[in-house]
Structures are given as structure tokens and as C-alpha cells.
N, C-alpha and C positions, 0 to 999 in steps of 0.2 A: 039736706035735713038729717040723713042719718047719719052724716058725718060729725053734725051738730050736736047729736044725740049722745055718741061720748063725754059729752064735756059733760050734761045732766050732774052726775054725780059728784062733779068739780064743783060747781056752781050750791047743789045743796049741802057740801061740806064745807064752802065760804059761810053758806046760811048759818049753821053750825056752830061754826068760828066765832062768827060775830055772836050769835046769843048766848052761846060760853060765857064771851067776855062780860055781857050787858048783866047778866047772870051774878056773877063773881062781883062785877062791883059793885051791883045793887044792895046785895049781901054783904057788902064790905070785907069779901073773902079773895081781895087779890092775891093774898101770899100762895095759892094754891098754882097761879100761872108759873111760879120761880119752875116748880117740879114740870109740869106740865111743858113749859117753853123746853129744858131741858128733856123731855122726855120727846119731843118733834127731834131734836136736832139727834138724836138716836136713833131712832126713826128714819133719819136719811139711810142709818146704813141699812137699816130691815128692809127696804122699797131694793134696794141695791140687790138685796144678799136673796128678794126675792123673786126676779127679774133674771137672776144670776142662774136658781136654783129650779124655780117654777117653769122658766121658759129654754134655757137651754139647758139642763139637766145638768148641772155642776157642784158641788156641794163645796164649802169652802168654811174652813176652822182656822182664817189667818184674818178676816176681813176688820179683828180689833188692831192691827199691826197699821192697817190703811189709815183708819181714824187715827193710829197715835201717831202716825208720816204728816195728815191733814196738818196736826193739832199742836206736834211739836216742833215741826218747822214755824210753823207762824213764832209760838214763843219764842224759839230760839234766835232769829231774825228781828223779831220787834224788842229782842234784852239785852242782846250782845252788844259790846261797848265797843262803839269802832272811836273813840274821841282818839287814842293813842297816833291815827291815819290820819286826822281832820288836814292836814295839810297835803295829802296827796290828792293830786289833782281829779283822779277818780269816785273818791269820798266826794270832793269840791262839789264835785258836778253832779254825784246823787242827792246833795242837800240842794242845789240850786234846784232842781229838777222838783225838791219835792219827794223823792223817796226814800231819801234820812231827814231824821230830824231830832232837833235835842230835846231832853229833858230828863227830869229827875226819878232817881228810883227811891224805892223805901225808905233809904235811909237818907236824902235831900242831897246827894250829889245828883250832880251833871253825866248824862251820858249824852251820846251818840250812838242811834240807832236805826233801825228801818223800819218807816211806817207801816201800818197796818195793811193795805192795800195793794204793794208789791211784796209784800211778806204774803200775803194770800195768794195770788199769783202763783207765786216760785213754789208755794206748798203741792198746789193742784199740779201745777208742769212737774214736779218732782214724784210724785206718786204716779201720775199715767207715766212717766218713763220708768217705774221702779216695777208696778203691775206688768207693763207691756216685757219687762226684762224676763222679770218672773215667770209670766204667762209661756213666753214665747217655747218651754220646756216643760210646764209643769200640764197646760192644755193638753199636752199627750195622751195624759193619763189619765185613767177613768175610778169609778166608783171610791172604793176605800183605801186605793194611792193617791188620787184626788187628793183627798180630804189629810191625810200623811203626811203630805207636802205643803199643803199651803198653812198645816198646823207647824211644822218645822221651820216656815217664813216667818208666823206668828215669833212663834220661841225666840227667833233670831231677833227679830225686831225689839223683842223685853230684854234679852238680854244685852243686847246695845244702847238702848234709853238708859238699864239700870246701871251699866256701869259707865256709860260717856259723860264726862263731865261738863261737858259743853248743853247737854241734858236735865243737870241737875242732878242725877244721877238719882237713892232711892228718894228723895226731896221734891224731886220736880221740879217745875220753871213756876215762879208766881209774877206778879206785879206786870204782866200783859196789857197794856194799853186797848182799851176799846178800838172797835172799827165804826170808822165814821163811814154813812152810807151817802147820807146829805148833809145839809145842813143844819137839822133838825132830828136828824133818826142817827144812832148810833148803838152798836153789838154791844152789850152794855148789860150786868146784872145787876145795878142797883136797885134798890126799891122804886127811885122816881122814873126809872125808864121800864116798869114791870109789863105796862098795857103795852107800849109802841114794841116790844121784843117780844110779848107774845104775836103782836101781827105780822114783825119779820120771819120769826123760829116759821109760823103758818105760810107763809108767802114763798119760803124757801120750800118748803112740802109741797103744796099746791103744785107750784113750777114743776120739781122734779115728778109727780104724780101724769102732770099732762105731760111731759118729754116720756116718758115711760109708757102712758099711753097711746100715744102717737108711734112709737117706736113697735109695741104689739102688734098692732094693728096696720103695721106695715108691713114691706115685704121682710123687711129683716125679722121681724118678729114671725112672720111667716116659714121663715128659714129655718131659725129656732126654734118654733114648735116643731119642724119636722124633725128637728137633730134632737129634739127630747125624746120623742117616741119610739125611733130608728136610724142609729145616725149612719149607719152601713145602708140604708135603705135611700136616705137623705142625698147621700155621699153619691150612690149611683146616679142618681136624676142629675146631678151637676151641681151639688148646692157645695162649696168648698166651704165644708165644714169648721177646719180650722182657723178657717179667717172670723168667721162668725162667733164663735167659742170664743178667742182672744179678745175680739171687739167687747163683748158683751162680761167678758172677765174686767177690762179694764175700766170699761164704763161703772161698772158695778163699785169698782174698788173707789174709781172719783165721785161715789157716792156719799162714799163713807169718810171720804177727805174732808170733802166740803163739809160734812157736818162734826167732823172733831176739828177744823179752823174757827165751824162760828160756834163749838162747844168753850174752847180757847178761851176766843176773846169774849165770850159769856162771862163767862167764869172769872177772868183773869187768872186763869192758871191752868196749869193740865201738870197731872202727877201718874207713876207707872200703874195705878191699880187701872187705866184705861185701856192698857194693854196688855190685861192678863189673860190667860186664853181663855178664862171662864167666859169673859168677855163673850170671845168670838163664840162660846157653846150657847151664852144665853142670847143673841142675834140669832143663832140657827132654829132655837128652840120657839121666840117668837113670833118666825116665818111656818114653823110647823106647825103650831096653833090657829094662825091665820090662815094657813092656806097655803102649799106652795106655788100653786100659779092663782092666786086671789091678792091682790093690791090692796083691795081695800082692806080685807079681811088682815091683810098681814101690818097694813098701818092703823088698824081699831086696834088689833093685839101688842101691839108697837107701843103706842100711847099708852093702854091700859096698865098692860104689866111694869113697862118704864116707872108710871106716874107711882103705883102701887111699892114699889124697889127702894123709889125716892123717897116716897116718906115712910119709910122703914115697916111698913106693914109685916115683910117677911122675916124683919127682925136679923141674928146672924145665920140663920137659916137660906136667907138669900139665892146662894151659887145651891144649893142645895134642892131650893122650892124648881129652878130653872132646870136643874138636870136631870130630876122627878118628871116635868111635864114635858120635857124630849120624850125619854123611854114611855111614858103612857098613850103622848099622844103618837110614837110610830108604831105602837102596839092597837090600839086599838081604834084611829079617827088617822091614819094617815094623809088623810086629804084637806084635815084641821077642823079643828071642833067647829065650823060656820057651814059644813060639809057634812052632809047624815052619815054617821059610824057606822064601822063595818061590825052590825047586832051579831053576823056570823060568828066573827073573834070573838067577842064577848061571852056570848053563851059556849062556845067549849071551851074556853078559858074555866069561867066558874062550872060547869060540868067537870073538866080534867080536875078543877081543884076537891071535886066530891067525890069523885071514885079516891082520889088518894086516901081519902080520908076514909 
């Protein structure tokens, strides 16, 4: 029963979900789901970044480079012209198989390419091996090298989008073919597939919410919190810290894959502004609002603020409004505005600013 009990708030955020949607089409306001579905699939990396950050005490300013690993290997894999190959026996046998296949791009030629579904694949096996490389050196290090390094990963990662041309380079990758799920549902940002993509964008949340949940509430997450707290203290009892940190770096990063492959093929396109570091500051800043060891808290603020970005509310103010409620909220709610602030800071905060005066 108390096992059961976790899941409570899975279950009334299905509820949710669904009156959203019943909501929105009553009112004939489904174009509000286009923001919202994209703002879930964002959201994969904030559950990541705060799993990452909340539970094993990690801070990371590289996690927009993971999304752009997710997001531009698929395009690059579902656009690349392999027809030049079509007679090598290796090509043969990915189309016989089923993981090429032809058809036309923008301008009505013929390509040959690789479907959407081994393109996902290779994207995800391509980031946990890219993270676990990463990880395997950068896990050493703690607080503000931390965050140095995996901001350096970041850089690295734009500055190889922007200039590989195999990338598209400052252009981007467009004309991405949907992912078929079934035969009926398909990754897809049309207008006519608006409802079925908003219950995939949610279905993919859901999932990763209970695998995260399950994962706290286990001994690894047990481990975790103890390496948040004291990882010298941690380390003594037996708990090999390092292997835990790595896990939970990598996992975190395949969070953020998954959700810039099905951003991708949302969209049909992904361009370098996904992987600009503000990126990575406005994910960290997110997780700060929410909570850094609060889930839900950091996927209500996930949703919110995304959905608010998207339809232009903050105007070009934007990277601006995100790197304003970083420094606010580690100054004065560090535990995220869903968390009672520390009134302490506040008050000699505005105290100090009256004796200056």
C-alpha cells in the first residue's frame, strides 16, 4: 500500500492531463497544446537536471549540448543522402530490414535515408556513451569546476553543430520526417496530430517521472542522498560514490536526449539556438524555482515557464527574465519558491539596503 502510494500523484497528474486537454478543446483553444507539448518535451531535461542536481548534488551548465546530441543525431541520420551507396550490399540490407528507406525532401528529389526509429536508437546509445566518456573525468570534480567543465562540454558541442556541415551548420537540419509510434500515433507537429502529441509529449513525462521515482526511493537514490549531504561521510560507510555520481550523470544526460529526438521530430527540425548555453542556464534556473530535490515542483516550473518563453510573454527579454530568477531565487528561496524562503535573507537584505542609504 505504501508502495502504491507513490504513484498517488502520477495518477492525479494523468487526471490533469486529461482535463487540460477536454478544457482546450471545449474552448476551441487547441493551438495552446503546440507550446505546452513542446514545453513537456523540455521538461524531460529539467526532471533530469533535477535528479542530477537535487539528489546527487551535481550542478551541470552542459545538459543543452545532450538535447542537441538527442536531437541532431536523429536529424542527421533521418536527412543524409545515402542513395549514392544503394548498391552496396550493407545499405541493401538496412532498406530490406526496414532501417532505410526512401523518399523525398523539400525540393521532390529522392533520397535515401534512415528511418526514424534506428535514428532514435543510435541517438540515445550515442549520448550515454558520449556522457559516460565525459563523466568518467569530469565526476571528479566538485562545486564551481563542476559546473566549468561541463559548461566547456556545452561550448564544445555549439561550436561543432555551428560549424559541421554535416549539421547544417548556423541553418540547422529541417525537413525531419515524423516518428511513427504505431500505426495510428506518430511524433508529429501538425495541427491534425495536435491532441494525439500532446498525450505522447505527457506519456513520455509520466514514464520518466515514475522511473525517477522509483529510482529515489530506492537504494540508489538512498545512496544519492547520502552523497548529497556528505560525500566523504557517504564514501566511509561503503557507498562507492563514484560509480553512483556517473550513473546518475549519465542517466540525467539520457534525459535530456530523449527529449530534444522527440523535440526533432516534433518540430521537424532542430537549429543551433538549442544549444546555446543560455539554454543550459535557463534548465538550471527552472530546477531552482522548483525545487532542487522537488520533481514535481521542478516539472510545474518546467511546464510553466517553457509554456510562458513560447509564446513570447518575455518578449526579447527572455535569456534575461531566466538569468534574473537564477540569482533571485539562490539569493533569497534556495530551496525554490514551492519551499517557505529564507524571511532571514530578506529582511537584512532590505535592512542592509537602508542603513546605506
Amino acid at each position: 500500500m505504501r508502495r502504491f502510494g507513490r504513484y498517488i500523484p502520477v495518477l492525479l497528474a494523468g487526471v490533469l492531463v486529461v482535463g487540460l486537454q477536454i478544457v482546450l478543446s471545449a474552448t476551441d483553444t487547441t493551438y495552446y497544446m503546440t507550446q505546452i507539448t513542446m514545453s513537456a518535451y523540455y521538461s524531460l531535461v529539467v526532471i533530469g537536471l533535477c535528479v542530477l542536481m537535487g539528489y546527487g548534488g551535481q550542478v551541470s551548465l552542459g545538459h543543452a549540448g545532450f538535447f542537441a546530441i538527442g536531437g541532431y543525431t536523429c536529424a542527421a541520420l533521418t536527412t543524409c543522402n545515402l542513395f549514392a551507396y544503394r548498391e552496396v550490399p550493407l545499405i541493401d540490407w538496412l532498406v530490406a530490414m526496414g532501417l532505410a528507406a526512401e523518399r523525398q525532401d523539400l525540393y521532390g528529389a529522392w533520397i535515401l535515408s534512415f528511418t526514424p526509429w534506428p535514428a532514435f536508437i543510435v541517438s540515445l546509445g550515442l549520448t550515454v556513451l558520449i556522457a559516460f566518456v565525459i563523466g568518467l573525468p569530469v565526476i571528479r570534480l566538485r562545486g564551481h569546476y563542476l559546473a566549468m567543465a561541463t559548461l566547456g562540454f556545452g561550448l564544445i558541442v555549439y561550436r561543432v553543430v555551428l560549424g559541421a556541415r554535416i549539421f547544417g551548420q548556423a541553418d540547422g537540419l529541417s525537413n525531419v520526417p515524423p516518428m511513427k509510434l504505431l500505426n495510428l500515433l506518430e511524433v508529429n507537429g501538425r495541427a491534425a496530430f495536435r491532441v494525439q502529441n500532446y498525450y505522447i509529449a505527457w506519456g513520455a513525462i509520466l514514464a520518466v517521472m515514475i522511473l525517477s521515482i522509483n529510482l529515489i526511493q530506492s537504494r540508489v537514490g538512498r545512496a544519492l542522498r547520502s552523497i548529497h549531504q556528505n560525500e566523504e561521510a557517504a564514501q566511509s560507510l561503503g557507498v562507492n560514490t563514484y560509480r553512483y555520481k556517473l550513473f546518475i550523470f549519465v542517466l540525467s544526460a539520457l534525459f535530456a536526449a530523449i527529449g530534444g529526438a522527440l523535440m526533432t521530430y516534433y518540430n521537424g527540425s532542430i537549429g543551433p539556438s538549442e544549444v546555446n548555453v543560455m539554454k543550459s542556464v535557463r534548465y538550471v534556473a527552472i530546477v531552482a524555482v522548483g525545487g532542487m530535490a522537488n520533481l514535481w515542483g521542478a516539472l510545474l516550473m518546467g511546464i510553466l515557464l517553457n509554456f510562458l518563453s513560447l509564446r513570447g510573454v518575455f518578449g526579447t527579454y527572455d535569456d534575461a527574465v531566466f538569468g534574473a530568477i537564477l540569482i533571485l531565487i539562490m539569493l533569497f528561496s534556495p530551496q525554490g519558491l514551492l519551499r517557505k524562503p529564507d524571511v532571514a535573507k530578506l529582511r537584512s537584505f532590505f535592512r542592509l539596503g537602508k542603513s546605506d542609504g
